[in-house]
C-alpha positions in Angstrom: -64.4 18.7 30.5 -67.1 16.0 30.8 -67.2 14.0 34.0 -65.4 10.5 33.8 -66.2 7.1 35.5 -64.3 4.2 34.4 -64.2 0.4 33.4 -60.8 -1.9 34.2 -59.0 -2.8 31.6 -56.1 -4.7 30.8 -55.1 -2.6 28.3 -55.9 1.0 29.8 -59.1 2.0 31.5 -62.1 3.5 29.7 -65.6 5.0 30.3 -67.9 2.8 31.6 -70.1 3.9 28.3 -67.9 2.8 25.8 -67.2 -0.8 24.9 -64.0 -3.0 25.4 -64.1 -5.3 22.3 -60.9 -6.8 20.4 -60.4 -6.5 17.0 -62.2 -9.6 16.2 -65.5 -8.4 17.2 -65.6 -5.4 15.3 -63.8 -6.2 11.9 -62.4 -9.1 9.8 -59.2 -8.2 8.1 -58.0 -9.5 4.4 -54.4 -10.0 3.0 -53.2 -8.3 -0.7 -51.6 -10.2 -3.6 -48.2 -11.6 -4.1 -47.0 -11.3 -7.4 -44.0 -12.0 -8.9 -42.1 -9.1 -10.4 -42.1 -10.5 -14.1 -45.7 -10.7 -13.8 -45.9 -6.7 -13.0 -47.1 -4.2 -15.5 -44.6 -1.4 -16.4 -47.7 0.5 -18.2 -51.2 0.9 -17.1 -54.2 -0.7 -18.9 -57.5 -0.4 -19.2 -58.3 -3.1 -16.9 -55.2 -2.8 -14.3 -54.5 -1.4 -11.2 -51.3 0.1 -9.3 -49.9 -1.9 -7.5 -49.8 -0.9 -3.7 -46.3 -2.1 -1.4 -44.8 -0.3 0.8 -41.9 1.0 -1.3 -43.7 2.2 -3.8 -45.4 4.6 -1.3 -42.0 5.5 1.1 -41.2 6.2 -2.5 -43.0 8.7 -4.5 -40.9 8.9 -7.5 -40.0 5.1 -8.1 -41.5 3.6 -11.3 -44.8 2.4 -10.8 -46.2 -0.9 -11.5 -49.6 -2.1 -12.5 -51.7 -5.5 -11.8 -54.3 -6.4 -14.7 -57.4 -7.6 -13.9 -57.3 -8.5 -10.3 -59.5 -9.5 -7.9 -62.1 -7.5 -6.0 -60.6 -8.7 -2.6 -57.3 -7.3 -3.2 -58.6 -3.9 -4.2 -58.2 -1.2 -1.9 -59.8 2.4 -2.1 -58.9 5.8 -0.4 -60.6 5.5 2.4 -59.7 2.5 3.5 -57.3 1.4 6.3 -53.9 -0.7 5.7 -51.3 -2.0 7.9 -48.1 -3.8 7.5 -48.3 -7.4 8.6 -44.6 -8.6 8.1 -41.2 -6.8 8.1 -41.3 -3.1 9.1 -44.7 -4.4 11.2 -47.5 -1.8 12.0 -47.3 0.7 9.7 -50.7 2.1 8.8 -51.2 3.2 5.3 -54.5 5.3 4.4 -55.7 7.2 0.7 -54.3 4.8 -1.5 -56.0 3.1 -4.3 -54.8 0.1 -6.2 -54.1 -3.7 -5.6 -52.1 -3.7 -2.5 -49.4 -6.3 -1.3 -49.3 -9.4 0.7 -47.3 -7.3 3.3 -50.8 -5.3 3.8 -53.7 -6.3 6.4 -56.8 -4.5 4.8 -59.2 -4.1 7.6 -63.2 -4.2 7.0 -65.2 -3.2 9.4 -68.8 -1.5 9.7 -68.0 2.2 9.1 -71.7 2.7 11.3 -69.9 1.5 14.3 -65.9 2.9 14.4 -64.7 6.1 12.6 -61.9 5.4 10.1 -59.9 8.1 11.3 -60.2 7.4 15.4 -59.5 3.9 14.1 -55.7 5.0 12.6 -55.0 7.2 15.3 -55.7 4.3 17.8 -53.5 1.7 15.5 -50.8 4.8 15.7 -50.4 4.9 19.6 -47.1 4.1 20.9 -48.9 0.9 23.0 -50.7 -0.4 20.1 -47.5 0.2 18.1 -45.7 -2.0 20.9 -48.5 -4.5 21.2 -48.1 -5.0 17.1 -44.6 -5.2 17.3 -44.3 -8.1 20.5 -47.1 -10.1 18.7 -45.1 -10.2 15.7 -42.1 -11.6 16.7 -38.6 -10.4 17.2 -37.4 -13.2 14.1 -35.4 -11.7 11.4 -38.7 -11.4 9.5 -41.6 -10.3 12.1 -44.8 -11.7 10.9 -47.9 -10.5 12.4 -50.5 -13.6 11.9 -54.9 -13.1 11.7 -55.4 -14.7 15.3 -52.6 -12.5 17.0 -54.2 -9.1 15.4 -57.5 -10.1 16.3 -56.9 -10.4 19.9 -56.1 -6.4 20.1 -58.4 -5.0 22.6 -60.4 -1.8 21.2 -62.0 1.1 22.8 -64.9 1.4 21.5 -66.7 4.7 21.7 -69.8 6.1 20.7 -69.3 7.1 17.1 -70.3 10.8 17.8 -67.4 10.9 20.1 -65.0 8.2 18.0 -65.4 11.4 14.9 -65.3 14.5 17.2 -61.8 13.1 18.8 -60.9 12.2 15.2 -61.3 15.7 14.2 -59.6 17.4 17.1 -56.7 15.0 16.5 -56.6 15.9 12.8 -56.2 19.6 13.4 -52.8 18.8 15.0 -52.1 16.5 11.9 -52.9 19.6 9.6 -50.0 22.0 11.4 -47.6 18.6 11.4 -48.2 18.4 7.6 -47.8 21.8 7.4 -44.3 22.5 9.2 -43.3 19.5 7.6 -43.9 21.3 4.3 -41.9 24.4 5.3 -39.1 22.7 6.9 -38.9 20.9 3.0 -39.2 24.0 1.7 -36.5 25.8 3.5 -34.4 22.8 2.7 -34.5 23.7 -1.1 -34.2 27.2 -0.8 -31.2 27.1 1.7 -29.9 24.4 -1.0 -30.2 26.5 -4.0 -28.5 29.5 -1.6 -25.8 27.2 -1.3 -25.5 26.1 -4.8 -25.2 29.9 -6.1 -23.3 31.6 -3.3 -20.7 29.1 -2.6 -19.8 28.8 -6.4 -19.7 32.8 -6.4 -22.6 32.8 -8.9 -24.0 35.1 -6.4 -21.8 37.9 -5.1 -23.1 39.4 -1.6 -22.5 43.4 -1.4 -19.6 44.8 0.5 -21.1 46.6 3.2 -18.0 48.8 3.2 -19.0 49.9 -0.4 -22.6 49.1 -0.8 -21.7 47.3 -4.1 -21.1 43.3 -4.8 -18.0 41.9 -3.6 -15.7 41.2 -6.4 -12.6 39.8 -7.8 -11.3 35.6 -8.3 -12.2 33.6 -6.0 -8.8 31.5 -4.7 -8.3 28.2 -4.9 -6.5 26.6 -2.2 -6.0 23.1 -0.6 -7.8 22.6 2.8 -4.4 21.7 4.5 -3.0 25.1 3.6 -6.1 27.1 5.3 -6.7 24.5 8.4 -4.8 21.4 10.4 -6.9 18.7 11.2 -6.6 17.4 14.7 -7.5 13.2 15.7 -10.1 12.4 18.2 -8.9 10.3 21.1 -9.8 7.9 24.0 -12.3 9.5 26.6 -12.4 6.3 28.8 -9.7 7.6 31.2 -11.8 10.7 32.0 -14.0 11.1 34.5 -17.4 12.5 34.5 -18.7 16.6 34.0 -19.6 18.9 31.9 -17.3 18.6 28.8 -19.4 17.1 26.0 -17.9 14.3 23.8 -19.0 13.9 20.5 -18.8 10.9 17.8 -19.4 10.9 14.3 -23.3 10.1 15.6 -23.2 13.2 17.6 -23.4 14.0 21.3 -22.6 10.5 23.5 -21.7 11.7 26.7 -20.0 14.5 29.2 -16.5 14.1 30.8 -14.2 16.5 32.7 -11.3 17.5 30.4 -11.5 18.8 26.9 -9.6 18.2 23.8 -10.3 21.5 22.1 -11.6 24.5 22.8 -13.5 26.7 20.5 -15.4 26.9 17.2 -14.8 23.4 14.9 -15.7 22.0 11.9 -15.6 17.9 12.6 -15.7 15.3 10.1 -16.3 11.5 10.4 -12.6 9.5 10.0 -14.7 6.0 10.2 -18.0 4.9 9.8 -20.1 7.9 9.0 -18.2 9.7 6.8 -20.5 12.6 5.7 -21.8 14.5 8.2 -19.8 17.2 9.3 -21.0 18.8 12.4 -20.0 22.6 13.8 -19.2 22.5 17.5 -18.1 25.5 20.0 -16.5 25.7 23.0 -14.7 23.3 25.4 -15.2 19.5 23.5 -14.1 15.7 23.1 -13.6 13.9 20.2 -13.5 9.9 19.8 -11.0 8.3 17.5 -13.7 7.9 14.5 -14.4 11.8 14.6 -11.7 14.4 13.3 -12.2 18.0 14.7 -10.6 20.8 12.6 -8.3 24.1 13.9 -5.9 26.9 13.2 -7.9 28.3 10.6 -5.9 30.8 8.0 -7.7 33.0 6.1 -11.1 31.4 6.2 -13.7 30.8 9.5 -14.8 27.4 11.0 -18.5 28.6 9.5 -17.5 29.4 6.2 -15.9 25.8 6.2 -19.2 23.8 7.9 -20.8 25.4 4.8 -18.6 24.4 2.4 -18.4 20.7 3.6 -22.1 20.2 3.6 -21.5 20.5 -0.3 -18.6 18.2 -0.7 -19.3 14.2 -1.6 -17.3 12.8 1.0 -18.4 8.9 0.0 -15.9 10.1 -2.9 -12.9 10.1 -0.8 -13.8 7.2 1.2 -10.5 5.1 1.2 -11.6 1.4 2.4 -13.8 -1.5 0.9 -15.5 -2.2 3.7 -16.4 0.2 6.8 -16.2 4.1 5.1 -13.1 5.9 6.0 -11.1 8.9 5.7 -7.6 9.6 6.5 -5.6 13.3 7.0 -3.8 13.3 4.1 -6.8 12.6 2.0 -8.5 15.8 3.2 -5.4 18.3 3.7 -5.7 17.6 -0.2 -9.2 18.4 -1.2 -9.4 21.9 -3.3 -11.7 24.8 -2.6 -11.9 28.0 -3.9 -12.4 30.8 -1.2 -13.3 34.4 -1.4 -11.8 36.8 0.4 -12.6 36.9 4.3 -15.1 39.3 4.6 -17.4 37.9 1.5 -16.7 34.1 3.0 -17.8 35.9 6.7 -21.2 37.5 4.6 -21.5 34.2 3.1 -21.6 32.2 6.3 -24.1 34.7 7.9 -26.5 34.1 5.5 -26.7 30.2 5.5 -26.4 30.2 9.3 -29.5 32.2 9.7 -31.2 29.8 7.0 -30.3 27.3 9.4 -31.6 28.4 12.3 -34.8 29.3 10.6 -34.6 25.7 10.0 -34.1 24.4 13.7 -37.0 26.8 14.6 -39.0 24.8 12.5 -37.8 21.8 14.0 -38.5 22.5 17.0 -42.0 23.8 16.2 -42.5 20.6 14.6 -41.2 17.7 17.1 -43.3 20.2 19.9 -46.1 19.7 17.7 -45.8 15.8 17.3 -45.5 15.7 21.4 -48.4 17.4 21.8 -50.6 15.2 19.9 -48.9 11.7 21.4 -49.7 13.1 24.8 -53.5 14.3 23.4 -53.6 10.5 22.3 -53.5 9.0 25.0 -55.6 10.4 26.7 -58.5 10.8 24.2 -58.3 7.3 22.4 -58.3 5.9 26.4 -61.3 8.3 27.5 -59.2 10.1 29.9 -59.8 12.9 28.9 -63.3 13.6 27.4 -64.8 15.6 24.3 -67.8 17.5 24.3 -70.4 16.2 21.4 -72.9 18.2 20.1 -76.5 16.8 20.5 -78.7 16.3 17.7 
C-alpha cells in the first residue's frame, strides 16, 4: 500500500495529488437523435447506421433498426462512453456502434487526461448513481439536463493510476461476466433436464434393478394427490422465529406457525407464478396458498413440476392475477411411480443448488468490487504504478 494524504472534498476525500474537477472541466457531453419510428429503417444500407436506444440493447434479439445517412455528431463508436439522460437515468452504455438516441449523453473528453474505463466505473458507483438520480428529478419522467451533469465533481487522477485501477477493477468484471455466463448456462441445461425427465422422455434407472424405470406414467388431478391449504392473517401474532412468507417471498418472523413441514406454495393473488418450496415451521398470508397431505407423490417432485406449468393460464380475474382452489385441485399431471418421481426430484434439486452456488459466488463477487470501488475511485486505498 502506498502512503495516503488527503484533500477535503464535498464529495469524498482524495489524494492531495490528484485533481477535484467537475464534469465540466474535463469533457463536453452531446445528445443522440430523435427520430420518429416511420422514419426508421427495417433493413440496413449502405449509408445507414443502427440505431442505438436503450431497448434495443436490454434487448438482444428485438428487430433492429437503421438510420440513413446521419450526422457525424450523433455517431457513436465502441469505445465510447453513453449514459441515459431521461427515464431509467444513469445507465452507462459502452461498445456500441451506431446512431444513438436522444435518451443518450455521449460524453467527449480528452482520452490523454481520464481513462475510459476508470471513467465508467466512477459513473457506476452507488453515490454517483444517487447524485444522477436526485439531479434528475423524481417527476414521472426524470430528466437529467447539461448544467446539472456538468456540475459532478470528478477525481481526477494521474492517468497511470486512472488505467492501473481500471484494470484491477476489470479483473473482477471478467469473473462477474463469467459466473454470469454459467449461472445462464445451468439455466438451460437444468431446463432441458426438466423438459425430458418430467415428460418421461428420459427414464432414470431403478437403483433396485440397475435398469430404466419403466411402465405409464399416471395421470391424475392435483386435488386427488394433495389438499391445498389458505394463507391467513399474521397481524394478531406476535414476534419470533416463525418465518411468514408472501407470494414475494420471506416478509417477516412471528411466533406461531400455520404449517409445519415440507410445502409447495403458490400465489392465490398477485403473483401468480412463482411457486416457492418451504420446510419447517411457516406462515402464509392470504395471497399465498401453501400445499399438504401429499398421496403418492413428494412436495419436491411437485415444486418441480409447477416450475413447468403456465399458471397466467389459469389466472381467473381481468384485473389483479388470481387463482382460486378449485381451479388448481383440477389441473392434470401425469406422475410416475414414487420412487422414479423421488430419482427425478433428486436430480433437479441438485441442479439447483449448483445454481444457488453460483449465485452466491456471483452476488459475493459484485460486493467485492462495490466495496474495491469505493475505495479506489476515492484514493483510499492506493495502487502501485509501475515507473517508466
Amino acid at each position: 500500500m502506498v502512503p495516503n494524504e488527503y484533500l477535503p472534498s464535498h464529495l469524498c476525500e482524495i489524494p492531495n495529488h490528484w485533481k477535484r474537477v467537475r464534469f465540466l472541466d474535463v469533457m463536453k457531453v452531446r445528445q443522440g437523435l430523435q427520430i420518429a419510428i416511420s422514419e426508421r429503417l427495417k433493413e440496413p444500407t449502405a449509408t445507414s447506421k443502427e440505431y442505438i436506444t436503450i431497448q434495443s440493447i436490454n434487448k438482444a434479439d428485438q428487430a433492429r433498426e437503421y438510420v440513413d445517412t446521419p450526422s457525424h455528431r450523433v455517431i457513436c463508436n465502441k469505445d465510447d462512453v453513453l449514459m441515459t439522460r431521461t427515464g431509467n437515468t444513469g445507465i452507462v452504455v459502452t461498445g456500441v456502434d451506431g446512431v444513438f438516441h436522444n435518451n443518450f449523453f455521449l460524453m467527449d473528453f480528452d482520452r490523454g487526461l481520464i481513462d475510459s474505463k476508470f471513467l465508467v466505473n466512477y459513473l457506476r458507483t452507488n453515490r454517483v448513481q444517487h447524485l444522477i438520480l436526485t439531479k434528475a428529478g423524481a417527476s414521472t419522467i426524470p430528466d437529467l439536463n447539461h448544467k446539472d451533469f456538468y456540475s459532478i465533481e470528478f477525481p481526477l487522477a494521474p492517468l497511470p493510476e486512472q488505467r492501473k485501477i481500471a484494470q484491477i477493477l476489470s479483473t473482477w468484471d471478467k469473473a462477474i461476466a463469467t459466473t454470469e455466463k454459467l449461472i445462464d448456462a445451468s439455466k438451460q441445461q437444468k431446463k432441458a433436464l426438466m423438459q425430458q425427465l418430467l415428460t418421461g422422455k428420459k427414464r432414470l434407472v431403478d437403483p433396485e434393478t440397475g435398469k430404466a424405470f419403466e411402465g405409464e406414467w399416471e395421470e391424475v388431478k392435483l386435488g386427488e394427490i394433495l389438499k391445498i391449504g389458505s394463507g391467513k392473517d399474521y397481524k394478531h401474532l406476535e414476534q419470533g422465529n416463525v418465518p411468514v412468507y408472501g407470494t414475494g417471498g420471506y416478509m417477516l418472523s412471528v411466533s406461531d406457525y400455520l404449517y409445519d413441514g415440507d410445502s409447495v406454495c403458490i400465489g392465490r393473488k398477485g403473483t401468480i407464478d412463482k411457486p416457492m418450496l418451504l420446510s419447517g415451521k411457516f406462515w402464509t398470508v392470504d395471497t399465498l396458498f401453501f400445499t399438504h397431505s401429499f398421496n403418492q407423490t413428494t412436495p419436491q417432485f411437485i415444486y418441480q413440476y409447477f416450475l413447468t406449468i403456465n399458471w397466467k393460464k389459469y389466472n381467473e380475474a381481468s384485473g389483479v392475477p388470481s387463482l382460486s382452489k378449485s381451479i388448481i385441485e383440477k389441473i392434470s399431471i401425469k406422475i410416475p411411480i414414487l420412487e422414479e418421481q423421488q430419482k427425478i426430484a433428486s436430480l433437479l434439486t441438485a441442479a439447483d443448488k449448483e445454481i444457488e452456488l453460483l449465485n452466491a459466488k456471483l452476488a459475493h463477487f459484485k460486493q467485492e468490487k462495490k466495496a474495491l470501488m469505493q475505495q479506489l475511485l476515492t484514493g483510499k486505498r492506493r495502487v502501485q504504478v509501475e515507473a517508466d
